[in-house]
C-alpha positions in Angstrom: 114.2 120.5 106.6 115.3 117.7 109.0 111.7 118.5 110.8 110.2 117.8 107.5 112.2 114.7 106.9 111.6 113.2 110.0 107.5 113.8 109.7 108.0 112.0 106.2 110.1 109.3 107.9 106.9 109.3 110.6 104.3 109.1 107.7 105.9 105.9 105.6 106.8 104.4 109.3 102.6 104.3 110.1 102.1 103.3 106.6 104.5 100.5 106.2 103.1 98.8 110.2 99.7 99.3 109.0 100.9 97.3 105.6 102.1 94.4 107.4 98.9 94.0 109.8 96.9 94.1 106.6 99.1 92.1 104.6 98.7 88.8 107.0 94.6 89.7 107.3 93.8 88.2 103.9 95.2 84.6 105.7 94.1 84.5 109.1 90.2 85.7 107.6 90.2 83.1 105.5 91.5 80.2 107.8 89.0 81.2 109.9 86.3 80.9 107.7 88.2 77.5 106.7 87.2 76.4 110.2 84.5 76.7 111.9 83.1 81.3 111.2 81.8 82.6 108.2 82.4 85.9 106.6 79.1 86.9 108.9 81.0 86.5 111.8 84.6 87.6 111.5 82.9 90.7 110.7 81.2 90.8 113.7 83.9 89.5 116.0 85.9 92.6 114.3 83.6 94.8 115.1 82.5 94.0 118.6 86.6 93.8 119.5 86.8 97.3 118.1 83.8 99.2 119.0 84.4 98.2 122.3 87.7 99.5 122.4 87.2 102.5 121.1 83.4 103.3 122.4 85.0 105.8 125.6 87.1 107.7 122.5 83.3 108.7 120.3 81.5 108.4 123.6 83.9 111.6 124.7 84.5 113.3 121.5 81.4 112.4 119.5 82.2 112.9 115.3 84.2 115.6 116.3 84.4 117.6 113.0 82.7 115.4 110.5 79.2 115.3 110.1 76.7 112.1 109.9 76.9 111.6 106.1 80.8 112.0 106.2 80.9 109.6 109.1 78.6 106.9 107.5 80.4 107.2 104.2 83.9 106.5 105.9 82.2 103.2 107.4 81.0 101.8 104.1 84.6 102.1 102.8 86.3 100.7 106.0 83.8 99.4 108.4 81.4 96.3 108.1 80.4 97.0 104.1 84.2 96.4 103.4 85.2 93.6 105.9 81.9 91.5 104.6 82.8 91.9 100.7 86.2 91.1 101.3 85.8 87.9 103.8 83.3 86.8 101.2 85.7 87.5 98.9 88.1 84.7 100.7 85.7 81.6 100.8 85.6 81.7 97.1 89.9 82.5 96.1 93.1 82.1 98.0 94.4 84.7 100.6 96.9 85.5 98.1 94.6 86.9 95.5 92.7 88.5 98.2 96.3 90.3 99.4 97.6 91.3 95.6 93.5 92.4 94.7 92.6 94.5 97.4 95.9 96.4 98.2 96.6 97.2 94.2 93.4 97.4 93.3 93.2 100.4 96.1 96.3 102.0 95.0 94.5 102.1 91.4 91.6 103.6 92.8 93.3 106.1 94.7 95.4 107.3 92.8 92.8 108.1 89.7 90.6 109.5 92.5 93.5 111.6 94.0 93.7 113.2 90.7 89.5 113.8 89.4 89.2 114.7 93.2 91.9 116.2 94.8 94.0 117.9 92.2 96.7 115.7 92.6 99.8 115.2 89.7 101.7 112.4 90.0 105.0 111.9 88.9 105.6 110.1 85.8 107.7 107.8 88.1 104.2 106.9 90.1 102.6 106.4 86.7 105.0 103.8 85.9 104.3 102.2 89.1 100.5 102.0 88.7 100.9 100.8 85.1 103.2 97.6 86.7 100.2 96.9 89.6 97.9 97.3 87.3 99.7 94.0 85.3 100.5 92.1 87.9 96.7 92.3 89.2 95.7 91.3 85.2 98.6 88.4 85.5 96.5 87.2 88.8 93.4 87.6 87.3 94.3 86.0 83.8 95.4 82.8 86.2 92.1 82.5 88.0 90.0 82.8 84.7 92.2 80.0 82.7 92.4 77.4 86.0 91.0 74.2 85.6 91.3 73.3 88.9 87.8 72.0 91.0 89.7 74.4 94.1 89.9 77.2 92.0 86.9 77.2 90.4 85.0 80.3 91.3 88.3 82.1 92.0 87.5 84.6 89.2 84.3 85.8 91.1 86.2 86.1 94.6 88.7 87.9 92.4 86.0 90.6 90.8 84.3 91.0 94.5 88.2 91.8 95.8 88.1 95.0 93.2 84.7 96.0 95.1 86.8 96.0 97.9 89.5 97.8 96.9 87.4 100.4 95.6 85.8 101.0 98.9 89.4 100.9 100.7 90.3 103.8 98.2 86.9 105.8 98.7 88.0 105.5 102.8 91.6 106.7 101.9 90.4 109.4 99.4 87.6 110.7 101.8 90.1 110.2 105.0 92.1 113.4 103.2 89.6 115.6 102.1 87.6 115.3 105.5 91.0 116.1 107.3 90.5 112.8 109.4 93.0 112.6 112.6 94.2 109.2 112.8 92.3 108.1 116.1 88.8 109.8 115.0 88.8 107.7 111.6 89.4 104.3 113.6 87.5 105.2 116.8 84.1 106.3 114.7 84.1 103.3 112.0 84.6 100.3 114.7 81.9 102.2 116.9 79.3 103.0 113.7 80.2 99.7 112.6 79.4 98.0 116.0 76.1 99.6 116.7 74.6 99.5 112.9 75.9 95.8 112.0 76.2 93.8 115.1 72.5 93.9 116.0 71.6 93.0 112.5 73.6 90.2 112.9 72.6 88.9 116.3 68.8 89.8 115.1 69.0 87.8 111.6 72.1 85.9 111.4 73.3 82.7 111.8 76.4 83.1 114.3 78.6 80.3 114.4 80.8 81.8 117.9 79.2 79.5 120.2 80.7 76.3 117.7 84.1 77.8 117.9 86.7 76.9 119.7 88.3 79.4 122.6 91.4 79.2 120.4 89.6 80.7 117.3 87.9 83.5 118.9 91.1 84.7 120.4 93.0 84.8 117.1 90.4 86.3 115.6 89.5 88.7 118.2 93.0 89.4 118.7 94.0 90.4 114.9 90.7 91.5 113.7 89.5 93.9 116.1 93.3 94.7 118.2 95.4 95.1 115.0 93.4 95.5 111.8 90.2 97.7 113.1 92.3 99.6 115.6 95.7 99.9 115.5 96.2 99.4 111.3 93.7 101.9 110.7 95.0 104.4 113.2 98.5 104.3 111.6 97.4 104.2 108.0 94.9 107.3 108.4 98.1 109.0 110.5 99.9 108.4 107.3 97.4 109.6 105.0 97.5 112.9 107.0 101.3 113.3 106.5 101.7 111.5 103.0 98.8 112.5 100.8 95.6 110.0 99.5 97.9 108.8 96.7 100.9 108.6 98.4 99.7 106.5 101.5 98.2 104.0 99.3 101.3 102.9 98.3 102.1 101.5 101.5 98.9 98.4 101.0 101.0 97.2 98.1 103.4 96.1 100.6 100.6 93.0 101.7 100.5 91.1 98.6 104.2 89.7 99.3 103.1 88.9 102.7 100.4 87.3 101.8 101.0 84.8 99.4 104.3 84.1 102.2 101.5 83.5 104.8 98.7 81.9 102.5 101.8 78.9 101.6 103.3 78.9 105.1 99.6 78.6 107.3 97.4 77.8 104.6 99.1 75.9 102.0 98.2 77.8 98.9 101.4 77.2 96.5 101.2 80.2 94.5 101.0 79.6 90.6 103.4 80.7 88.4 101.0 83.5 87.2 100.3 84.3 90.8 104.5 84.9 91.2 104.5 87.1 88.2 101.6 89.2 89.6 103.0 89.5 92.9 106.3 90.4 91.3 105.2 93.4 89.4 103.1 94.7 92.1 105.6 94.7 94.4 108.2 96.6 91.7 105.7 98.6 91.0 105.1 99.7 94.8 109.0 100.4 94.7 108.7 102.2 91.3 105.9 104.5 92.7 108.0 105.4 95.9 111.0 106.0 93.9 113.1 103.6 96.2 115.5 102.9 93.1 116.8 106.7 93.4 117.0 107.7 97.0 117.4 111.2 96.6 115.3 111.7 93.7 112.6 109.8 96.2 113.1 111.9 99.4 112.6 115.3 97.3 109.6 113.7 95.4 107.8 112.4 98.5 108.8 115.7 100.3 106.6 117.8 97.4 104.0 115.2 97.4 103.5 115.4 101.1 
């Protein structure tokens, strides 16, 4: 039992550090596409970073277990398909949106898929939680269709293309489970597909903006976008999908929302509405009504049996 509670303890530990990377992505994407990048290339910068940190890994161990189709269908939820609707996502509404959209909106997603797909039964307890993400996302969405503000103006689109993306983060999280991804595999072989199908695309008929950047920008980006968010993030999160469940580990991106409207006013300065509180709110109680954290026992036996 105490080797069981300390794999759990393992499990919401990767989920919770892959969380916060994620949760501060939303704001340092878009600043840089504030500057001088484009969605075009913070995906690229992503992906060189990664692939070439984790080309020796596939280069050694190939796909491993999976096969092309399963490898190729774990890129498009996490690899360049995702990172390109979600930074376009960002030049159109605030980081916040993007951080309370993307990370509830996944949740949603797996969670309904967890159950068509995997045979999985919540606990009424979960239920409530997804019911309370699923309002605050509405109460974020209600704010960006009703704004009369020039800023905000085509927020409500950024907003429906940050669904897209949350559905793709749930297919990766869904597939990640039934493909019986280990943690390193999942990272190494979406940076390295990633790299080698996108990146020459993009050097062949893009419009890359690296040279107009400064050395500064490059390094921040490089640093977060292809160290933390394509390698070490993913790593942890598919680690805690292996230990948690689909469902359960999906959770832990309803942690970023918080995080990222802190960031978004504190970097940025997007003053959250008071819409955009409420939303944040309930997503947040409903990320600790879905791990139980108001009834610590009745939360360690139900994540031990989900698990």
């Amino acid at each position: 039992m105490t080797v069981e509670r300390a794999r759990i303890g393992q499990g919401i530990a990767m989920g919770v550090l892959a969380a916060l990377i994620w949760g501060i992505w939303p704001v340092i994407s878009r600043l840089g596409v504030q500057q001088t990048l484009t969605a075009y290339d913070v995906a690229a910068i992503r992906f060189i970073v990664a692939g070439v940190i984790f080309l020796p890994w596939v280069i050694k161990s190939g796909l491993e277990s999976l096969t092309w189709r399963q490898a190729l269908i774990l890129t498009t939820g996490a690899g360049a398909p995702y990172v390109l609707i979600s930074v376009g996502g960002l030049t159109l509404a605030p980081a916040s949106h993007g951080g309370v959209i993307i990370s509830g909106c996944a949740f949603l997603f797996a969670t309904l898929g967890s159950v068509l797909l995997l045979g999985d039964r919540p606990s009424s307890q979960r239920w409530i939680g997804f019911m309370l993400i699923a309002l605050g996302i509405m109460s974020i969405g209600y704010r960006s269709v009703t704004t009369s503000s020039d800023a905000l103006a085509d927020a409500w689109i950024g907003d429906l293309v940050f669904v897209l993306s949350g559905f793709l983060w749930a297919s990766y999280t869904l597939n990640s489970k039934r493909y019986n991804v280990p943690p390193v595999t999942g990272a190494a072989i979406v940076s390295v597909l990633s790299m080698l199908i996108y990146v020459p695309a993009y050097l062949a008929f893009g419009e890359p903006h690296l040279l107009q950047a400064s050395g500064q920008e490059l390094l921040v980006q490089g640093i977060f976008q292809g160290v933390l968010a394509a390698a070490i993030a993913l790593v942890c999160y598919t680690k805690s999908i292996s230990i948690l469940g689909a469902a359960q580990a999906a959770v832990f991106t309803s942690l970023a929302p918080g995080l990222a409207v802190l960031f978004g006013d504190l970097i940025l300065g997007e003053t959250p509405s008071s819409a955009e509180y409420i939303g944040v709110s309930l997503v947040i109680l409903g990320l600790l009504t879905s791990l139980g954290l108001f009834s610590w026992r009745r939360a360690s036996a139900v994540t031990a049996a989900d698990a």
